[in-house]
Chimera marker file (.cmm) of the C-alpha trace (Angstrom):
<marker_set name="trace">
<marker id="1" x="-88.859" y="40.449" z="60.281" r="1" g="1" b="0" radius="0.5"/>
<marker id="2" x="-89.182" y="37.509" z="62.702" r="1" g="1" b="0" radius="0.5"/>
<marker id="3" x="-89.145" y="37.842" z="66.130" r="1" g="1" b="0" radius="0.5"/>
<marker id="4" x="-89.395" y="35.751" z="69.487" r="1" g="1" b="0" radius="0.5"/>
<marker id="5" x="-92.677" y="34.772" z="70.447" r="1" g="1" b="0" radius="0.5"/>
<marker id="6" x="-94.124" y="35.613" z="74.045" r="1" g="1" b="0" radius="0.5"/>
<marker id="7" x="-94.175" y="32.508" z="75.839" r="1" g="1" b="0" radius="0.5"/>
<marker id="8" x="-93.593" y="28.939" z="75.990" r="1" g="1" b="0" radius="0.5"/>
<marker id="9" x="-96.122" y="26.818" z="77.107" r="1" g="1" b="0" radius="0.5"/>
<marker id="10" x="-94.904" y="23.227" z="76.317" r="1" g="1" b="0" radius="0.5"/>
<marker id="11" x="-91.719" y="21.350" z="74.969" r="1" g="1" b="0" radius="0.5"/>
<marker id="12" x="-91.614" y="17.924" z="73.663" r="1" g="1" b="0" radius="0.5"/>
<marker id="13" x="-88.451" y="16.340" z="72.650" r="1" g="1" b="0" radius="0.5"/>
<marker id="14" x="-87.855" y="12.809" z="71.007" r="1" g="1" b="0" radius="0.5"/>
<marker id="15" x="-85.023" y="10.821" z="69.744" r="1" g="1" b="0" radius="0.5"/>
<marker id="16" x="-86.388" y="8.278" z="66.892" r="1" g="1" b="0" radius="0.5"/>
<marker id="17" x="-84.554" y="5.964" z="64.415" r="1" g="1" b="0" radius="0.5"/>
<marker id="18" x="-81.285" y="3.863" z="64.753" r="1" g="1" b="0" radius="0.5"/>
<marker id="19" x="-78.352" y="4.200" z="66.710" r="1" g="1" b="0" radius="0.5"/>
<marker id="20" x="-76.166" y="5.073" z="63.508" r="1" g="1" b="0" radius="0.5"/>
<marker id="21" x="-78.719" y="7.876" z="62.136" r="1" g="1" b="0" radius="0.5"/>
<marker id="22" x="-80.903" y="9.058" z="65.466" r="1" g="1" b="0" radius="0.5"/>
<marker id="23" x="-83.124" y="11.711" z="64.505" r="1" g="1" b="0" radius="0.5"/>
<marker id="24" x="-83.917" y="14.697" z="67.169" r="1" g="1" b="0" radius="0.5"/>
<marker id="25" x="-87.505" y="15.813" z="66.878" r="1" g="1" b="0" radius="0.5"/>
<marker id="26" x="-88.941" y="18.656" z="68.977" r="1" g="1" b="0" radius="0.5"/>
<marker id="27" x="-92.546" y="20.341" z="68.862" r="1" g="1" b="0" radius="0.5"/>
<marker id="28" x="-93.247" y="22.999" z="70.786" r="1" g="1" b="0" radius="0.5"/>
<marker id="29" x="-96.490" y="24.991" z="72.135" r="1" g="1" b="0" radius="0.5"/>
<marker id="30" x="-96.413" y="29.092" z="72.799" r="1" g="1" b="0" radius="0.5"/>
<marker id="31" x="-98.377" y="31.960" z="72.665" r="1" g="1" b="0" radius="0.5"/>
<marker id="32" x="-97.759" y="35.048" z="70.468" r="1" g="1" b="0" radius="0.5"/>
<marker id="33" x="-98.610" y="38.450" z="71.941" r="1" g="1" b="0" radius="0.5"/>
<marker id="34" x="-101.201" y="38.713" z="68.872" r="1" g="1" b="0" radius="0.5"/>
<marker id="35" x="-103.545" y="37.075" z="66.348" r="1" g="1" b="0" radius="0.5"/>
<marker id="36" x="-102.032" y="36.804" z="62.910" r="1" g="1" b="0" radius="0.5"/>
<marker id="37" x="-98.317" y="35.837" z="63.173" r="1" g="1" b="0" radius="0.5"/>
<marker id="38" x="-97.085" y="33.320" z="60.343" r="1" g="1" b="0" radius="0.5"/>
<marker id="39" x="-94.111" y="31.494" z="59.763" r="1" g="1" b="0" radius="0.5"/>
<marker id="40" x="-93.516" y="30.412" z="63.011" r="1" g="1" b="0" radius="0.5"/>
<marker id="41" x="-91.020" y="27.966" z="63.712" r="1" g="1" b="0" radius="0.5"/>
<marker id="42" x="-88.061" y="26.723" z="65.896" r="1" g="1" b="0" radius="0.5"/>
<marker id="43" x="-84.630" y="28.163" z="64.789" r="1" g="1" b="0" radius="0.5"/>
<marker id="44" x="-81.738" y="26.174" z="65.826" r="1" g="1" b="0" radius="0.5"/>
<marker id="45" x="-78.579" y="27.837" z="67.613" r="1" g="1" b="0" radius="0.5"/>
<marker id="46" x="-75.215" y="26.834" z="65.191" r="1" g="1" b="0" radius="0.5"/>
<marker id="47" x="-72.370" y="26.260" z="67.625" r="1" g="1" b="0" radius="0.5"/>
<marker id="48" x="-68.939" y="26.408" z="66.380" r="1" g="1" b="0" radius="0.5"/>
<marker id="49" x="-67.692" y="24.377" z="69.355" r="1" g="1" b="0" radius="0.5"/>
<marker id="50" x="-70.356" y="21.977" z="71.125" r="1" g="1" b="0" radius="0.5"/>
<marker id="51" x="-72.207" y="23.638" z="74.722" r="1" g="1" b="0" radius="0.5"/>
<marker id="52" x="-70.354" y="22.135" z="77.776" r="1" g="1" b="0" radius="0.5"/>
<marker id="53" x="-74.187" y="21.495" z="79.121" r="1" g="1" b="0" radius="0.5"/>
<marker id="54" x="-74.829" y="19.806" z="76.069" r="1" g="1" b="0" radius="0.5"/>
<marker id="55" x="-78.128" y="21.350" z="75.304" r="1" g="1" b="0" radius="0.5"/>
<marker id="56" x="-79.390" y="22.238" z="71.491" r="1" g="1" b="0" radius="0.5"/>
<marker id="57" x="-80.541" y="25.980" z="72.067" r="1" g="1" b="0" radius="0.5"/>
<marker id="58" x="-84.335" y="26.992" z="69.676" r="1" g="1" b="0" radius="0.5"/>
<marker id="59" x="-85.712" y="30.095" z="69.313" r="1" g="1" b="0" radius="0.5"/>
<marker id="60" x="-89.209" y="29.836" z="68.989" r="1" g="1" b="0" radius="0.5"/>
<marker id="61" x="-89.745" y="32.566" z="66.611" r="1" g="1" b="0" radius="0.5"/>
<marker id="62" x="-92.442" y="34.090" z="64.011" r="1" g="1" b="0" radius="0.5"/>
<marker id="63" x="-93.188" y="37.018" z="61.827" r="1" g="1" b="0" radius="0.5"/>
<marker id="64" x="-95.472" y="39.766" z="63.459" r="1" g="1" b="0" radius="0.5"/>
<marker id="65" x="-98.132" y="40.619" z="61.269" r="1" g="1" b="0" radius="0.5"/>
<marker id="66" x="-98.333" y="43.835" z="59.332" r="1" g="1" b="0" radius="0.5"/>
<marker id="67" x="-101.460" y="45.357" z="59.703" r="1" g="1" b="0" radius="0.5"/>
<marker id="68" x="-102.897" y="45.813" z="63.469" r="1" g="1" b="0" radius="0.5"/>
<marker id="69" x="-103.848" y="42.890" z="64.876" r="1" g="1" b="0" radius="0.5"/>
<marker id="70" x="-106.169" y="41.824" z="68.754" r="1" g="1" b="0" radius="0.5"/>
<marker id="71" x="-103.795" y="42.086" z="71.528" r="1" g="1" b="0" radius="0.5"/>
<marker id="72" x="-104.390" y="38.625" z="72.503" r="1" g="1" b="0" radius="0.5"/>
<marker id="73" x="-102.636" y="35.985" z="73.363" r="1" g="1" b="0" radius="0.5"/>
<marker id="74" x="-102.518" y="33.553" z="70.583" r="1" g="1" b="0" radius="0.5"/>
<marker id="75" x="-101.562" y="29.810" z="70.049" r="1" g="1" b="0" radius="0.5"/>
<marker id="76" x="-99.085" y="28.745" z="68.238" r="1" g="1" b="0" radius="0.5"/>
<marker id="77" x="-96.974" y="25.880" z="67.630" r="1" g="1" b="0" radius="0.5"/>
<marker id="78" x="-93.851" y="24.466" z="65.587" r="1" g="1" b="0" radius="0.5"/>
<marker id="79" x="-91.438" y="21.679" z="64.654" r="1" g="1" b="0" radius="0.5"/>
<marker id="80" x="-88.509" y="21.003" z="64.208" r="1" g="1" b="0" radius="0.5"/>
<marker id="81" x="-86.691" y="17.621" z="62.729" r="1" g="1" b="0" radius="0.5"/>
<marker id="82" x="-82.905" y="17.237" z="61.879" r="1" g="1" b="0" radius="0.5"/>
<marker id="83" x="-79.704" y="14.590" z="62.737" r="1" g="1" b="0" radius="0.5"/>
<marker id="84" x="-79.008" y="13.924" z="66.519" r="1" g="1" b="0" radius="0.5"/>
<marker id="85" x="-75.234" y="15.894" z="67.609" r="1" g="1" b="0" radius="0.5"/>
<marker id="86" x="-73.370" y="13.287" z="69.020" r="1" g="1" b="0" radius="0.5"/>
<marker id="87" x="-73.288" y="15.834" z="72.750" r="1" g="1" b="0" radius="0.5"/>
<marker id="88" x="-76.666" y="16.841" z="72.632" r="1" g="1" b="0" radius="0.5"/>
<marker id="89" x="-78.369" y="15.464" z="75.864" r="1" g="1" b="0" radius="0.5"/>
<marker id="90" x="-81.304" y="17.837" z="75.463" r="1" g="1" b="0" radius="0.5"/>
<marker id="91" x="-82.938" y="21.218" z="74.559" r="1" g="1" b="0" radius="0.5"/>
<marker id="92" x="-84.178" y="24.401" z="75.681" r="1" g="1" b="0" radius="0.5"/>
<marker id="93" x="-86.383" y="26.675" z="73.685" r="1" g="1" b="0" radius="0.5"/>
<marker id="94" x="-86.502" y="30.202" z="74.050" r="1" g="1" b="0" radius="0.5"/>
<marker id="95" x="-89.061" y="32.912" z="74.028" r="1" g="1" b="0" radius="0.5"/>
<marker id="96" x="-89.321" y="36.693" z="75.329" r="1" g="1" b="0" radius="0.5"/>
<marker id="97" x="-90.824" y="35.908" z="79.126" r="1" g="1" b="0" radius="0.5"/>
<marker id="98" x="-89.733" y="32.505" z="79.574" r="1" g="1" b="0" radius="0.5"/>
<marker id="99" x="-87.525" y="29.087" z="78.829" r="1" g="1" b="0" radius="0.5"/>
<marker id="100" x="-88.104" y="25.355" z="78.354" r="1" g="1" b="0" radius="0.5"/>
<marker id="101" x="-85.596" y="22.828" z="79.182" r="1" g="1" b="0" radius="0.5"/>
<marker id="102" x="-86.476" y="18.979" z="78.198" r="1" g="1" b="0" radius="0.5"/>
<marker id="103" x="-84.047" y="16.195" z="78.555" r="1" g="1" b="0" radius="0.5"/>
<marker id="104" x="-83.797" y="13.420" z="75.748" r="1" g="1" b="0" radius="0.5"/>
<marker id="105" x="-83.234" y="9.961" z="75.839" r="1" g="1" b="0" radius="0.5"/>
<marker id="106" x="-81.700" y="7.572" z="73.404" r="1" g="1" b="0" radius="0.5"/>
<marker id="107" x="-84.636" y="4.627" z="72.896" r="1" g="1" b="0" radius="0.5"/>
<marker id="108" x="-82.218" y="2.180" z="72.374" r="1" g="1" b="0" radius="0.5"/>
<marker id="109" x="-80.328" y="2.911" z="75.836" r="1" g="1" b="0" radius="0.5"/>
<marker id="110" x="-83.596" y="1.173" z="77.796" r="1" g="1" b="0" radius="0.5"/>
<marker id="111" x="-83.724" y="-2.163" z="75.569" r="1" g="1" b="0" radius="0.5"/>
<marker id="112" x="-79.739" y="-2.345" z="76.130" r="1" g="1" b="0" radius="0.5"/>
<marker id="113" x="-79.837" y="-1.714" z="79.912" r="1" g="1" b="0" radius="0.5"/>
<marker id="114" x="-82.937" y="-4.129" z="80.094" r="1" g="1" b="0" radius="0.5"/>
<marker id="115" x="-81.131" y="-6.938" z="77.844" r="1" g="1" b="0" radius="0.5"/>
<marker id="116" x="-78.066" y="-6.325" z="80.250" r="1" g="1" b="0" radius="0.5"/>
<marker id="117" x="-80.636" y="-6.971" z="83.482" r="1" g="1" b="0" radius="0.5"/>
<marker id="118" x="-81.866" y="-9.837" z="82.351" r="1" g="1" b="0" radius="0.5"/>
<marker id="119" x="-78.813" y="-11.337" z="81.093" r="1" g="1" b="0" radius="0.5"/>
<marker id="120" x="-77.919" y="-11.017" z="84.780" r="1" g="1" b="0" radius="0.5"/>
<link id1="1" id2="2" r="1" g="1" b="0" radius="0.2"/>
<link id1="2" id2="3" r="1" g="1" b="0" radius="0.2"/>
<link id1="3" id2="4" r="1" g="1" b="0" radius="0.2"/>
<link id1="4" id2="5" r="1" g="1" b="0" radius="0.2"/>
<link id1="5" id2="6" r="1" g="1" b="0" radius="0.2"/>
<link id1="6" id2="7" r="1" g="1" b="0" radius="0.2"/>
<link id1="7" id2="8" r="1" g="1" b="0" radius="0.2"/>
<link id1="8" id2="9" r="1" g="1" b="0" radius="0.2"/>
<link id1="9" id2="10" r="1" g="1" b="0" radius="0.2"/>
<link id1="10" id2="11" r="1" g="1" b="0" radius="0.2"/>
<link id1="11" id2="12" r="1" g="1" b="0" radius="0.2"/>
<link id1="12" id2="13" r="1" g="1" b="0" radius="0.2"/>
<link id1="13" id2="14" r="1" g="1" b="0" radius="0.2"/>
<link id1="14" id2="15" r="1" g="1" b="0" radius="0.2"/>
<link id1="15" id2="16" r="1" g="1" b="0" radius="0.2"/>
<link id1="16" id2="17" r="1" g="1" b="0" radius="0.2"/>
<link id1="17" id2="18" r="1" g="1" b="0" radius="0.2"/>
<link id1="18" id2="19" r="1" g="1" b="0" radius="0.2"/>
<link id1="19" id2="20" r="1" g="1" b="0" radius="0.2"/>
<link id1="20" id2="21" r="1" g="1" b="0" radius="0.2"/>
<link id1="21" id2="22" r="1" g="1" b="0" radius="0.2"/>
<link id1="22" id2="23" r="1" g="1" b="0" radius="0.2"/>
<link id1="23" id2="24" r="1" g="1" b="0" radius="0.2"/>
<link id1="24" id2="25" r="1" g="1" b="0" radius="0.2"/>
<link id1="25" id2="26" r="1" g="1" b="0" radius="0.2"/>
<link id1="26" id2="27" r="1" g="1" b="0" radius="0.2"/>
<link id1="27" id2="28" r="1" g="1" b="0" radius="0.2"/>
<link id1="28" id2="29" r="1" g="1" b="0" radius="0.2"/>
<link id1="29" id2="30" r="1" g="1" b="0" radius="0.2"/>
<link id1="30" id2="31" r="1" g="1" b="0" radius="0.2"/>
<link id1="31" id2="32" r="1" g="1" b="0" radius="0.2"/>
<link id1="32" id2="33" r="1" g="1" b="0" radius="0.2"/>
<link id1="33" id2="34" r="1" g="1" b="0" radius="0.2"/>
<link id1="34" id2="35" r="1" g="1" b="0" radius="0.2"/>
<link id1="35" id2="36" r="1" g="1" b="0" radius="0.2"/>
<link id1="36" id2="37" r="1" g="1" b="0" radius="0.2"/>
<link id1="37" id2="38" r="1" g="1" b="0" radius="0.2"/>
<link id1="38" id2="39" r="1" g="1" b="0" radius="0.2"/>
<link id1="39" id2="40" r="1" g="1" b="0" radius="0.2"/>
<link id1="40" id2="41" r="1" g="1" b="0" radius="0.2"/>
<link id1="41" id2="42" r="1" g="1" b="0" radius="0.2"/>
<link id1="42" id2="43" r="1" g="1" b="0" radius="0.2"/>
<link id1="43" id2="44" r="1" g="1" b="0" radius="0.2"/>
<link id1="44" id2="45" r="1" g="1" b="0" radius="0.2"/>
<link id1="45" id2="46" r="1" g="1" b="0" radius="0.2"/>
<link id1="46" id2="47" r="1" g="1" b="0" radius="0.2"/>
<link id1="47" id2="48" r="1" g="1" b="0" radius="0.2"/>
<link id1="48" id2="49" r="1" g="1" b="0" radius="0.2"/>
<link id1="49" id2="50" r="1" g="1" b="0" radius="0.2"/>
<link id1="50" id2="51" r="1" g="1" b="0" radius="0.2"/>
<link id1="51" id2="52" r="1" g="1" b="0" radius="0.2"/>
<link id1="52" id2="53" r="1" g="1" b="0" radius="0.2"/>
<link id1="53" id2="54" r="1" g="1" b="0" radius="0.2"/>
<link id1="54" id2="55" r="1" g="1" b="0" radius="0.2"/>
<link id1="55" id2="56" r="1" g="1" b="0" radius="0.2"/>
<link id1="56" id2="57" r="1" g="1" b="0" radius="0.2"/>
<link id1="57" id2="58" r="1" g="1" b="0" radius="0.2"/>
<link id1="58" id2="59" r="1" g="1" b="0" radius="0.2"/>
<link id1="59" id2="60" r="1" g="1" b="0" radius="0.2"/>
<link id1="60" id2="61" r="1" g="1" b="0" radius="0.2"/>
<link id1="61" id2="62" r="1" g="1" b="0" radius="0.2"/>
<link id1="62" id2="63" r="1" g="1" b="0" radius="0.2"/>
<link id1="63" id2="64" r="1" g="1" b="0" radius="0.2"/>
<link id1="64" id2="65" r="1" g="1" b="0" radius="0.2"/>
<link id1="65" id2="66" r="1" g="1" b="0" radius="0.2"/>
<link id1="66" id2="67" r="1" g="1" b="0" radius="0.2"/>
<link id1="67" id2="68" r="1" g="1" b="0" radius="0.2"/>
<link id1="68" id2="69" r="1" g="1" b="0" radius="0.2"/>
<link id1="69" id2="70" r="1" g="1" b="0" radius="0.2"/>
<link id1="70" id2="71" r="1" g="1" b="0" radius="0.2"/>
<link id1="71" id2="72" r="1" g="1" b="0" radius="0.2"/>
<link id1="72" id2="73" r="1" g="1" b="0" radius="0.2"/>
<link id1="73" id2="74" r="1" g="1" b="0" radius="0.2"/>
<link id1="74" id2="75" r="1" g="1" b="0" radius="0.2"/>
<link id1="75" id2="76" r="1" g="1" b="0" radius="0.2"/>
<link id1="76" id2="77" r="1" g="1" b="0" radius="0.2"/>
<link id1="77" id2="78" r="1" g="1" b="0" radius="0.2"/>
<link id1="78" id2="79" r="1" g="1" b="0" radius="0.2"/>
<link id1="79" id2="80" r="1" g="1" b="0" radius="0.2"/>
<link id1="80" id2="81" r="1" g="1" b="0" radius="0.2"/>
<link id1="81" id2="82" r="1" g="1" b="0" radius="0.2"/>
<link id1="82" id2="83" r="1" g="1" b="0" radius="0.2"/>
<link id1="83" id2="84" r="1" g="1" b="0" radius="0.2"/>
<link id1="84" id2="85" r="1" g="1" b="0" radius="0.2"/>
<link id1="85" id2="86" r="1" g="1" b="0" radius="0.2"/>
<link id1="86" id2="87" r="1" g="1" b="0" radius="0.2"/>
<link id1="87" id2="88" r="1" g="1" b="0" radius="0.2"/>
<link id1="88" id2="89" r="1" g="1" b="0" radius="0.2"/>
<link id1="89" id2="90" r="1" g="1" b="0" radius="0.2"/>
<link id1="90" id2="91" r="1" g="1" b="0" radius="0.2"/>
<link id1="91" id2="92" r="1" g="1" b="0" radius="0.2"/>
<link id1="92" id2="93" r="1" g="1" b="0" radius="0.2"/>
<link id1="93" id2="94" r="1" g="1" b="0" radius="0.2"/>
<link id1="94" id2="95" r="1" g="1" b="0" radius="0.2"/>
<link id1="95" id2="96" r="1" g="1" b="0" radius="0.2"/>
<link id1="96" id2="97" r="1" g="1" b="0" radius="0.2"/>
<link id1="97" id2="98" r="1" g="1" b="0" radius="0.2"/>
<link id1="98" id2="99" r="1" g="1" b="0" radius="0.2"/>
<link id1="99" id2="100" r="1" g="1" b="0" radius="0.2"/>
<link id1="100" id2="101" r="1" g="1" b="0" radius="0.2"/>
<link id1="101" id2="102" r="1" g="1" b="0" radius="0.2"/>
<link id1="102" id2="103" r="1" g="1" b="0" radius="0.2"/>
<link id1="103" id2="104" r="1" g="1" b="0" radius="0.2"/>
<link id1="104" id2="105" r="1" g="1" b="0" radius="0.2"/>
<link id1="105" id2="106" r="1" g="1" b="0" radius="0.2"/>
<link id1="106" id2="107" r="1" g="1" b="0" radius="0.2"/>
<link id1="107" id2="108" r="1" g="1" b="0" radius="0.2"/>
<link id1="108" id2="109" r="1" g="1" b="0" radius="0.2"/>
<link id1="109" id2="110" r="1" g="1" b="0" radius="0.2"/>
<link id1="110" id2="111" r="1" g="1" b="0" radius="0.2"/>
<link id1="111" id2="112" r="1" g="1" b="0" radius="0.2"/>
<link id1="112" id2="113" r="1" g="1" b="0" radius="0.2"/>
<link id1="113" id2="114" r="1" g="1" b="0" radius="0.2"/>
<link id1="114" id2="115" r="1" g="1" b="0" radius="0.2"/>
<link id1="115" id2="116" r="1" g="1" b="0" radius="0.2"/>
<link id1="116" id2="117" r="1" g="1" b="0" radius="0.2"/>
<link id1="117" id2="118" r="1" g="1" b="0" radius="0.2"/>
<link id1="118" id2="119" r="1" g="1" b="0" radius="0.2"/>
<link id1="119" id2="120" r="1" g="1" b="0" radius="0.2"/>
</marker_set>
């Protein structure tokens, strides 16, 4: 049964291809409480109506393993790719002891506001 992992230790969130199909990619770095967990991975909150703070909730969660395992802290990391919401303006990722907010940005907002300077 998956679970949350302990920690989050790093969030990195992108916006790539074209204003009519963006793409919202986010990796993320934690640590699981133990060696040997598998299948880890970001699991996306579903929202039936759009969060007024317009932020894509993750779980950054993994299956414990079965048999006894170090109680050490242990690396992990996962991705996640899928279409850009129209609101989202970021994301946080959760785990047990902490949370990870990272603001996105819309590449092709810069070259417009730098074509509009310069056509200035």
């Amino acid at each position: 049964m998956s679970e949350l992992v302990r920690e989050i230790v790093e969030v990195n969130a992108a916006i790539s291809g074209d204003e009519e199909n963006p793409v919202l990619t986010v990796e993320v770095e934690g640590l699981a409480p133990t060696a040997g967990w598998t299948a880890v991975r970001l699991d996306p909150h579903v929202y039936i109506t759009p969060p007024e703070d317009g932020f894509q909730d993750f779980d950054l969660v993994g299956d414990r393993p079965s048999d006894a395992a170090a109680d050490a802290l242990t690396e992990v990391e996962a991705a996640w790719e899928g279409p850009l919401a129209d609101w989202c303006i970021g994301v946080r990722v959760h785990a047990v002891d902490n949370m990870f907010e990272e603001e996105v940005y819309e590449p092709w907002d810069e070259e417009d506001d730098v074509a509009q300077d310069e056509a200035a």
